[in-house]
C-alpha positions in Angstrom: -135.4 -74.9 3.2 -137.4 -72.7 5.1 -134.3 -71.0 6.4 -132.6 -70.8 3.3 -135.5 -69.0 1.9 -136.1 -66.4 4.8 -132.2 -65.7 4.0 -132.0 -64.7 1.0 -135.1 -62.6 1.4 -132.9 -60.8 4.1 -130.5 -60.5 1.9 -132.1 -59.6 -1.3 -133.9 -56.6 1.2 -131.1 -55.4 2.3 -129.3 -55.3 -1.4 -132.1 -53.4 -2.6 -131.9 -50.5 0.6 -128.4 -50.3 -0.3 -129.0 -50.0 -3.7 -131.5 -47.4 -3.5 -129.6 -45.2 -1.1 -127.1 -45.5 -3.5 -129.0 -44.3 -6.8 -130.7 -41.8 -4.4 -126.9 -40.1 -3.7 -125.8 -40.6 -7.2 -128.8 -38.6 -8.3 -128.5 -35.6 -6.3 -124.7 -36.0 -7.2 -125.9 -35.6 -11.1 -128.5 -32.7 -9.9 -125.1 -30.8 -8.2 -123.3 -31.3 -11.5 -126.2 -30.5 -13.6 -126.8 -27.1 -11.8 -122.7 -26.8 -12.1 -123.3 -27.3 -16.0 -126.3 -24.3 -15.9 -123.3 -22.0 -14.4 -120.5 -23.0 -16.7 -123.1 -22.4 -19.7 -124.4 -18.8 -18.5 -120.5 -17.7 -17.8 -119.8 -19.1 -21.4 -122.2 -16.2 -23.0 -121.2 -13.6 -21.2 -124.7 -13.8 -18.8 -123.3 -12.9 -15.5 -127.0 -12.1 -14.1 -127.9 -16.0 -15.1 -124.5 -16.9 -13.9 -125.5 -15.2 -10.5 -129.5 -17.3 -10.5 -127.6 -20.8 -11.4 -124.6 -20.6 -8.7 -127.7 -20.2 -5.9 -129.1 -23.2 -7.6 -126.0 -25.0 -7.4 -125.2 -23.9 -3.8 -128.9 -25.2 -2.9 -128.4 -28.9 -5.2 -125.0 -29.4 -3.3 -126.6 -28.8 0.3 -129.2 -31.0 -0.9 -126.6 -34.4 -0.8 -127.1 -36.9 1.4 -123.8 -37.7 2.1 -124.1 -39.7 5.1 -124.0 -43.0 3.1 -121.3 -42.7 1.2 -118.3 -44.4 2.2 -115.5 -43.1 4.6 -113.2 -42.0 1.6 -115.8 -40.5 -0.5 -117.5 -38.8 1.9 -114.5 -37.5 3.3 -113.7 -35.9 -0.2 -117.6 -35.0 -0.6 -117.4 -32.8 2.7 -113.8 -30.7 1.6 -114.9 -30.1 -2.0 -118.7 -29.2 -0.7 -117.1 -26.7 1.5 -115.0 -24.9 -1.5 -117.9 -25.3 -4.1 -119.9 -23.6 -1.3 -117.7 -20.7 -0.5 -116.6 -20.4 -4.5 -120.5 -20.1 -5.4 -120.9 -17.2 -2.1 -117.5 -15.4 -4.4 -119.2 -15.3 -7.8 -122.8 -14.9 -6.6 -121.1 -11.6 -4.8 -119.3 -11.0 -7.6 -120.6 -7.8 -9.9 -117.7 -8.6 -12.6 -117.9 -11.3 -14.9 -113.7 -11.4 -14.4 -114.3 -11.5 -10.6 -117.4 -14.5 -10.9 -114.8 -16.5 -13.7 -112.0 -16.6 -11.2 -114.7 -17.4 -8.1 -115.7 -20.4 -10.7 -112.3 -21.8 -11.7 -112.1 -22.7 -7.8 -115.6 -24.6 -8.1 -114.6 -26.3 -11.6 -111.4 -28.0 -9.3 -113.8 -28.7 -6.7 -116.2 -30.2 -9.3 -113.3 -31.7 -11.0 -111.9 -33.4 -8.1 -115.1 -35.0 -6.6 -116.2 -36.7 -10.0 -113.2 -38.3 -10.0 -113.6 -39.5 -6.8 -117.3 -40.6 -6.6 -117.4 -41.5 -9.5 -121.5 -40.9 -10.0 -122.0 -39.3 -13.2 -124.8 -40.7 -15.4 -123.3 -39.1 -18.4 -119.8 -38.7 -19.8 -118.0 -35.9 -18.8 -115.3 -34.0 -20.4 -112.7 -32.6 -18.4 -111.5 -29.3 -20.5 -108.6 -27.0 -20.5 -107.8 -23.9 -21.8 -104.3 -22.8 -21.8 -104.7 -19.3 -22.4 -107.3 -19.0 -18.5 -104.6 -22.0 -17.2 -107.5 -23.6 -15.8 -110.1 -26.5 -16.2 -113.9 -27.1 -16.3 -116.0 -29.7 -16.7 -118.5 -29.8 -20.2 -121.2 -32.1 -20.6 -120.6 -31.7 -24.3 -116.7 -32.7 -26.2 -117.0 -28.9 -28.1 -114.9 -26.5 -26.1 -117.6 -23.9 -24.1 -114.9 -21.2 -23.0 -116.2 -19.9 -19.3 -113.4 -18.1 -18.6 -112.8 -15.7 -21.6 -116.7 -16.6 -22.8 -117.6 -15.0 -26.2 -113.6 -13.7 -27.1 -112.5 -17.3 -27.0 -115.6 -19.4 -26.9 -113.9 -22.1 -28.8 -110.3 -22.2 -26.6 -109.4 -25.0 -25.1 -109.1 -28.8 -25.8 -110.4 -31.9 -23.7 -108.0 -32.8 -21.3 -109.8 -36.1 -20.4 -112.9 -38.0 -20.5 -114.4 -39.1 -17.9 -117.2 -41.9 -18.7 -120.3 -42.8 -17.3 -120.9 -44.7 -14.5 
């Protein structure tokens, strides 16, 4: 009985580490997509100056993942998309035109787009939107359309492409 016991103490322990290295990834995961969110929203009204602030924040939440844990596939997808998102953010934080910094962030939206549905961590839902006119995607944390590529001329352009719910 003794045994039995120690057992499932071991095992209940190391759940629990597993667990919380878990939660710990999936919440800097939701930080990265948060900061992502602050970028999309500051392209959306025209702020390319706030646009500029939020893709360094971004940059610093997505260097802040501790990746190590996740599993081979995942983490395999984590590093190739961390790499564009990086080198995206460097493109608009350089960038001095709004046109320039919209185009630098349709290549972090696919990144963005392509590792939520892979890791599948977000906390909230996500709406995957499209705007026909740009021919690219985003990701919203709200269903109303938030135009970042043509911002205040066609804030309202686009449609939800898919829904990605919570975790």
């Amino acid at each position: 009985m003794k045994k039995i016991m120690i057992m499932v103490a071991i095992i209940a322990i190391a759940t629990t580490k597993i667990t919380f290295a878990q939660s710990k990834t999936d919440v800097a995961f939701n930080q990265v997509l948060t900061a992502y969110y602050d970028v999309k929203n500051a392209l959306a009204t025209d702020k390319k100056d706030v646009a500029i602030e939020k893709v360094k924040v971004l940059t610093a939440k997505v260097n802040a993942v501790p990746h190590k844990d996740l599993p081979a596939a995942q983490h395999n997808v984590w590093m190739e998309q961390a790499k564009i998102i990086k080198a995206k953010a460097a493109e608009l934080a350089a960038g001095k035109d709004i046109k320039v910094q919209r185009k630098s962030f349709e290549g972090i939206s696919y990144a963005m787009i392509k590792t939520v549905k892979n890791i599948k961590f977000n906390s909230g839902t996500v709406y995957v939107q499209h705007c026909p006119m740009a021919k690219a995607s985003w990701l919203n944390e709200k269903e109303n359309i938030e135009n970042p590529y043509y911002g205040s001329m066609m804030f309202d352009c686009g449609d939800v492409a898919e829904t990605i719910k919570a975790k």
